[in-house]
Structure formats: C-alpha cells, structure tokens
C-alpha positions in Angstrom: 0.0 0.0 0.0 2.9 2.3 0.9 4.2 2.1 -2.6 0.8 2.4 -4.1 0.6 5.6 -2.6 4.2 7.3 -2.9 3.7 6.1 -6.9 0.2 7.9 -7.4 2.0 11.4 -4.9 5.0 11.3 -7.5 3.0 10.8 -10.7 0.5 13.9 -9.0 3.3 16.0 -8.5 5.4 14.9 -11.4 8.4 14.2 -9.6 9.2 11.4 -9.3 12.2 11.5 -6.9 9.2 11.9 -4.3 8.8 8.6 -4.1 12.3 7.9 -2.3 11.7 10.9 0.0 8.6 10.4 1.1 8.5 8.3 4.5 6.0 7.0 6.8 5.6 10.1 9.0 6.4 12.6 6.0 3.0 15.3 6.1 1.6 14.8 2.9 0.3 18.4 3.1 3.7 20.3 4.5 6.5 17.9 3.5 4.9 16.5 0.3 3.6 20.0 -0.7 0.6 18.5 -2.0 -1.8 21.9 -2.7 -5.8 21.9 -2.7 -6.0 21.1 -6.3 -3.2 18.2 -5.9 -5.1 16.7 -2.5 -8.9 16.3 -4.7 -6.8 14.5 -7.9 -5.3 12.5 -4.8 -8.3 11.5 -3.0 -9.8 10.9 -6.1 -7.4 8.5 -7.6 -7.4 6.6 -4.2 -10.8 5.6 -4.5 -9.9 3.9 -8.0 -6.5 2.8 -6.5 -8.2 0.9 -3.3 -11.6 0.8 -4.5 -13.0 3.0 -1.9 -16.0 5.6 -1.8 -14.9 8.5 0.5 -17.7 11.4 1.4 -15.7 14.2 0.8 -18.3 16.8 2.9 -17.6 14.3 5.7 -13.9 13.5 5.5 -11.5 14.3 8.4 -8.6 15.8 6.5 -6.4 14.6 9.6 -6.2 11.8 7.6 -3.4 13.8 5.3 -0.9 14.4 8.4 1.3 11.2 7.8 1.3 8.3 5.1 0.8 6.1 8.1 -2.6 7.7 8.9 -3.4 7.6 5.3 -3.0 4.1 5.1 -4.9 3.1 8.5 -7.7 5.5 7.3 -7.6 3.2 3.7 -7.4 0.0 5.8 -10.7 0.9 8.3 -12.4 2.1 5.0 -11.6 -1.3 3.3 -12.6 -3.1 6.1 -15.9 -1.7 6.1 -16.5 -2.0 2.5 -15.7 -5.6 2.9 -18.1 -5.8 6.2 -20.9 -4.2 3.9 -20.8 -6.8 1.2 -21.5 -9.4 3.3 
C-alpha cells in the first residue's frame, strides 16, 4: 500500500524523486507539498486505486498528516466495504 501511494503522490506531482523521500511520517500536506487542487486529484485516484467511496463533505482531513494515517484510514475504509458486502 505504501508504494501504491508514494507512486500515485510522485506521478501527482510529477516528480518522481518523491517517491524515495517520502517516509511514513512525511505530512503529505507540509513535507509533500501537496496543494488543494493536488489533494482532490489524490483523493480521487485513491478511490480507483483501493476501491474506496470517500464522502468528501464528511472526511476528516487529519487523515493527510502522515502516510501512516493515510494508510490506517484506507485499511478501516476497506474493512468496512468488505463488512458491507456481506
């Protein structure tokens, strides 16, 4: 998952050398220097990436403050997707 996402920041950002920098603690916001328009193309591409269905009027943007609370927040999400199929 970590790769996933470091791949779909670099390609947003066009830079690829992202991907070696970024870390799990790096802010995706403030270190990453993702901007508004960068973060919706992000979010956006993560629902395709992990199959997810985020409410953007309800999402807690706390989410963007590390890659490791990016990828707990895709994990829960994923769980519950999985706990609504069945």
């Amino acid at each position: 998952m970590f790769e996933q996402i470091t791949t779909l920041i670099a390609e947003i950002k066009k830079d690829p050398s992202l991907k070696e920098t970024i870390t799990l603690e790096s802010h995706l916001i403030e270190d990453v220097g993702l901007d508004s328009l960068d973060i919706i193309d992000f979010l956006l591409q993560l629902e395709v990436e992990f199959d997810l269905r985020l409410d953007f009027d309800q999402l807690d943007f706390s989410i963007m403050q590390s890659t490791q609370a990016l990828m707990t927040f895709i994990a829960q999400q994923q769980c519950e997707v999985a706990a609504d199929e069945h």
